[in-house]
TORDRENNU-756746 format. One line per 5 residues: number of its first residue (from 1); their letters; for each residue x, z negated, y negated of N, C-alpha, C, CB. Coordinates in Angstrom, 3 decimals, decimal comma. Each point is the difference from the previous one (the first is absolute). Glycine has a CB too. Layout:
BEGIN
NUM) a) X:Z:Y:X:Z:Y:X:Z:Y:X:Z:Y  ...
***
This chain:
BEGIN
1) xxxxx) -8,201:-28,716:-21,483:0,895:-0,371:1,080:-0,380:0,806:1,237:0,319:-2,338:-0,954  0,789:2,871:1,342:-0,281:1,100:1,295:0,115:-1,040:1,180:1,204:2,508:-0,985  -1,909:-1,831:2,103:0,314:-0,792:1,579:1,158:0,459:0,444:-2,234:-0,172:0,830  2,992:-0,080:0,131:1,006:0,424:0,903:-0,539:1,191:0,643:0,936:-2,255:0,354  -0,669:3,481:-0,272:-0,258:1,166:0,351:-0,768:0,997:-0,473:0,511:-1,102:1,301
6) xxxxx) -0,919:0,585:-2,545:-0,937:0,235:-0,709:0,624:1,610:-0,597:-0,910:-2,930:-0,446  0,001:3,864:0,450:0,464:1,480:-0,839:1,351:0,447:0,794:-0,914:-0,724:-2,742  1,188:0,350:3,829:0,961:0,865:0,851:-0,874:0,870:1,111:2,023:-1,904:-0,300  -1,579:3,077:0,595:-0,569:0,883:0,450:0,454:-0,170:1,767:-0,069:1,469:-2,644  -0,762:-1,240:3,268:0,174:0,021:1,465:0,730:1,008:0,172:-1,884:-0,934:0,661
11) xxxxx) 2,399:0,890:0,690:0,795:1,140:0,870:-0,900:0,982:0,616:1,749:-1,608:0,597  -1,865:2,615:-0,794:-0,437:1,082:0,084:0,436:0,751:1,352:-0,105:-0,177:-2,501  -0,897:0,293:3,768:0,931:0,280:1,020:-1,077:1,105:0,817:1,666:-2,626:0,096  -1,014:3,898:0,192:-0,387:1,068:0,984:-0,034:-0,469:1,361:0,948:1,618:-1,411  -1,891:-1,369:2,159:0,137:-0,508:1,483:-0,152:0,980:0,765:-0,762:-1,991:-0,303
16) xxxxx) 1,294:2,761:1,122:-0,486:1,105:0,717:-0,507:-0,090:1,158:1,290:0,882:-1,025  -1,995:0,049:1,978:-1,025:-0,299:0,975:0,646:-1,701:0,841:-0,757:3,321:0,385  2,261:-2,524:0,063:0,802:-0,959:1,357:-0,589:-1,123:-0,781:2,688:1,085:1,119  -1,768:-1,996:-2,044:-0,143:-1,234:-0,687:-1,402:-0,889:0,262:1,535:1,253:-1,728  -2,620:0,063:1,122:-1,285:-0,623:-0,130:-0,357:-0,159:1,244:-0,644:0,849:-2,002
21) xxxxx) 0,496:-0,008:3,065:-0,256:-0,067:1,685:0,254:-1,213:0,417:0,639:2,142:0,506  0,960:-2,261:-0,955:0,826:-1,592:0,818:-0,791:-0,996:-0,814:2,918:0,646:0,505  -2,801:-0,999:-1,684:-1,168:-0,663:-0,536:-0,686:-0,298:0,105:0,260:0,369:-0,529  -1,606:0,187:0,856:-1,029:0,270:0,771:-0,303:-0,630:1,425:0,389:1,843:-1,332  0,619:-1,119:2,140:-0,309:-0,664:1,299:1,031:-0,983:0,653:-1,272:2,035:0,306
26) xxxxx) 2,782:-2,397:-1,023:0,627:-0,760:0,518:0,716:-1,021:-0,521:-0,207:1,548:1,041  1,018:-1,979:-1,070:0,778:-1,494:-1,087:1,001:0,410:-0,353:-0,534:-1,954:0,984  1,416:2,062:-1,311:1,149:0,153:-0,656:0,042:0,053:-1,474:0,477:0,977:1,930  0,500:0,004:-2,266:0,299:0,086:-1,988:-0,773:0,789:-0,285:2,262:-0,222:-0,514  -2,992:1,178:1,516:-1,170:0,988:-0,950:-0,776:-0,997:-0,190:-0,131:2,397:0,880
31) xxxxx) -0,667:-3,192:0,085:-1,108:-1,005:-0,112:0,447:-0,892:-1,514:-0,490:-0,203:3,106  1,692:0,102:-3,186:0,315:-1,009:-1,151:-0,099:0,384:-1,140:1,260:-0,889:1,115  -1,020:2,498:-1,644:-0,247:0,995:-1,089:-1,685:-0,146:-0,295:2,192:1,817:0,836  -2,747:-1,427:0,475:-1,474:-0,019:-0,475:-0,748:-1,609:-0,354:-0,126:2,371:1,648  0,468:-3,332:-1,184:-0,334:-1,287:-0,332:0,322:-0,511:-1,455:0,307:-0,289:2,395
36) xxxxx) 1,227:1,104:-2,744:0,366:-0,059:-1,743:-0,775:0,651:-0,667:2,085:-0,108:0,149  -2,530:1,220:0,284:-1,417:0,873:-0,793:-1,123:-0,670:-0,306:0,459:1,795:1,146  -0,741:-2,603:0,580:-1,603:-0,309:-0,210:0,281:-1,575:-0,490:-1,449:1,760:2,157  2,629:-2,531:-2,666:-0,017:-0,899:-0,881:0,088:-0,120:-1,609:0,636:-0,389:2,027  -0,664:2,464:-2,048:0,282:-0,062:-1,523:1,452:0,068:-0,501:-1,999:-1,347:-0,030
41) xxxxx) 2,950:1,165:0,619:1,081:-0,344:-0,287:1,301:1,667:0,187:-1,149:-3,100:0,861  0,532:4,048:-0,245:0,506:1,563:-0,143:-1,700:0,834:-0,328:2,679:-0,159:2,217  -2,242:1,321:-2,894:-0,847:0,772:-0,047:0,443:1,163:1,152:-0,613:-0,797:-2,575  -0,590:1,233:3,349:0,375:1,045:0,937:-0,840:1,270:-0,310:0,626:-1,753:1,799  0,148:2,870:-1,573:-0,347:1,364:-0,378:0,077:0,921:1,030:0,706:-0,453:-2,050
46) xxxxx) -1,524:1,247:2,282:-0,055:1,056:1,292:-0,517:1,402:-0,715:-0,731:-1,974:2,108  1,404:3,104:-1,381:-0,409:1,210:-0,721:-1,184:0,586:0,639:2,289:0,435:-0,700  -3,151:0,668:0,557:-1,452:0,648:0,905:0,893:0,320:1,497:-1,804:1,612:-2,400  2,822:-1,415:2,141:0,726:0,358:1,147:0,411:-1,102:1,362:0,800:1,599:-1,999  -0,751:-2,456:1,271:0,692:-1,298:0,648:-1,501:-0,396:0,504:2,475:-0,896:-1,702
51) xxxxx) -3,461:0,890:1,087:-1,692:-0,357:0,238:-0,235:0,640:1,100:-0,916:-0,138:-2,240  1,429:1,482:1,895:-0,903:0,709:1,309:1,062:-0,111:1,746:-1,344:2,302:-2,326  2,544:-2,636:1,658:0,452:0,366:0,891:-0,329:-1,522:1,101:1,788:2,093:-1,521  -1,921:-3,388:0,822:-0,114:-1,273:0,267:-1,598:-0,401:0,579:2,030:-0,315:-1,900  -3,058:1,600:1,600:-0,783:0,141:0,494:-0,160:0,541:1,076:-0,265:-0,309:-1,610
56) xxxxx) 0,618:1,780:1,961:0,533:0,034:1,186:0,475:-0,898:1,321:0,217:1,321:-1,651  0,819:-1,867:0,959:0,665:-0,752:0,871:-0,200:-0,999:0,501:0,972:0,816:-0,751  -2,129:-1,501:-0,020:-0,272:-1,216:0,583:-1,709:0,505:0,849:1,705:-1,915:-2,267  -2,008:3,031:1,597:-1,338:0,092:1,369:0,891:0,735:1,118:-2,660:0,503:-1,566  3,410:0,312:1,901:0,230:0,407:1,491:1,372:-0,643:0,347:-1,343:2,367:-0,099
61) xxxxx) 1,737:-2,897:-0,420:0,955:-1,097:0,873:-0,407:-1,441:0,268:1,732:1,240:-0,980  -2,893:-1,906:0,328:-0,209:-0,820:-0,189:-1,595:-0,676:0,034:2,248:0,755:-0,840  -2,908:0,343:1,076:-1,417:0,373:-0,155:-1,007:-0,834:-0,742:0,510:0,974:1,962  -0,238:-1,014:-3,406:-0,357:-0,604:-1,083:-1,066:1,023:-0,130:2,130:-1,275:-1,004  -3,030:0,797:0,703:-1,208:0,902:-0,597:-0,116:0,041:-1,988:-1,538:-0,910:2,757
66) xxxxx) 1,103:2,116:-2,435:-0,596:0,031:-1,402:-0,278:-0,944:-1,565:-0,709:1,157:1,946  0,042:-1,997:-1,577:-0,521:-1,075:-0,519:1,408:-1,138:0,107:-2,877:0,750:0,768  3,307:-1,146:0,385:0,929:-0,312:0,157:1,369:-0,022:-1,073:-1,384:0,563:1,979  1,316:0,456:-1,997:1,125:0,908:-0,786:-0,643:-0,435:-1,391:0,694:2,394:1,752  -1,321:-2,124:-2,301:-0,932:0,206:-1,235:0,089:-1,462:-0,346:-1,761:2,116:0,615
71) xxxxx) 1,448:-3,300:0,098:-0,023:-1,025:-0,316:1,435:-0,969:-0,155:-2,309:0,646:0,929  3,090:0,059:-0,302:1,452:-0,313:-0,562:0,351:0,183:-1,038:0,533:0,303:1,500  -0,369:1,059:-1,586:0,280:0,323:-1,004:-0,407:-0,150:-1,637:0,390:0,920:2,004  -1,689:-1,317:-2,294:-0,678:-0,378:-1,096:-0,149:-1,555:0,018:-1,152:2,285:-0,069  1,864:-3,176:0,933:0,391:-1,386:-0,049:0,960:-0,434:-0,428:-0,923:-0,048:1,308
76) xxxxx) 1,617:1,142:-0,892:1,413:-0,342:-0,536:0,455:0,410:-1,057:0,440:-0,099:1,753  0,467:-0,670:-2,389:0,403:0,435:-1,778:0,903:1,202:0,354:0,173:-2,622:-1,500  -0,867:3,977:1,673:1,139:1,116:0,134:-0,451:1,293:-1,405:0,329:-0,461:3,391  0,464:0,866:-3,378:-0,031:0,919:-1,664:0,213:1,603:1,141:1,819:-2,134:-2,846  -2,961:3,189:2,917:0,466:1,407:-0,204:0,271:0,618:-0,826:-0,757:0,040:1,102
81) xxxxx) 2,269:0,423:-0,883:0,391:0,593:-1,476:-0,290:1,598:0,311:2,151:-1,946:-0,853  -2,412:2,609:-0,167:-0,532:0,892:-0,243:1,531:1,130:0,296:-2,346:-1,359:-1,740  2,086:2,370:2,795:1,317:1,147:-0,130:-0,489:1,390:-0,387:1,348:-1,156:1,916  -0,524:1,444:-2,285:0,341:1,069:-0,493:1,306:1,010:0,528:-1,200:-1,430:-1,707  0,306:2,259:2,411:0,933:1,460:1,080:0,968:0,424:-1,246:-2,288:1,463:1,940
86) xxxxx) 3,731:-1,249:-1,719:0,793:0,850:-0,606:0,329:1,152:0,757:0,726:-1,759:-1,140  -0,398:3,133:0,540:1,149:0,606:0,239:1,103:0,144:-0,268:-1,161:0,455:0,256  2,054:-1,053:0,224:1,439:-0,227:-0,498:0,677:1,498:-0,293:0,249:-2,389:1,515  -0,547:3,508:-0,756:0,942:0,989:-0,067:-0,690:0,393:-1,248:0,894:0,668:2,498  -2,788:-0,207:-2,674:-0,770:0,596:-1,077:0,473:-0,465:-1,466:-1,969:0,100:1,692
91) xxxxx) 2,352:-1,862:-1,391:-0,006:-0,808:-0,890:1,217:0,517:-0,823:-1,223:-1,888:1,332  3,179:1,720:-0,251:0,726:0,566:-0,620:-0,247:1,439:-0,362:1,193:-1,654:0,897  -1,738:2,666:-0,474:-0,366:1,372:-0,824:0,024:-0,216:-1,562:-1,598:0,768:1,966  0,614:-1,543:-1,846:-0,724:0,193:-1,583:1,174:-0,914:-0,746:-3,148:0,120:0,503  3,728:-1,142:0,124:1,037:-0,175:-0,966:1,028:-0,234:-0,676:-1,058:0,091:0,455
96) x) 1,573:1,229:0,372:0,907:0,939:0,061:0,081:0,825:0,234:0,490:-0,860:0,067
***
């Protein structure tokens, strides 16, 4: 006998720097995205790009330190997905 929700897969959701920032420092629907994360209830995904750029942004606009940063981020249920650079023009070359 299965539970109610049992073997259904969460929502799978990209957050980019803005989202996570508002999140972070203020209330609204970003704050509400990341609270569905850190209840388990969405999975959230960020690219090296979105990392660095969210790193940035929160030490010189915001003057989060280091550690700071570091300790968010490995608290929270967030997934780096791994990218991979294309060349779109190199790419169509070869095939075609």
């Amino acid at each position: 006998m299965s539970m109610p929700g049992e073997g259904k897969t969460k929502p799978r959701v990209v957050i980019d720097t803005n989202v996570f920032v508002s999140g972070l420092t203020f209330k609204g629907q970003p704050r509400e995205v990341l609270d569905l994360a850190w209840k388990g209830e969405i999975e959230v995904y960020i690219s090296p790009f979105i990392l660095k750029e969210l790193t940035g942004t929160l030490k010189k606009d915001f003057g989060w330190s280091n550690e700071q940063i570091r300790h968010t981020i490995q608290m929270k249920p967030i997934k780096v997905l791994g990218c991979q650079r294309l060349n779109a023009v190199n790419q169509l070359r070869r095939d075609f």
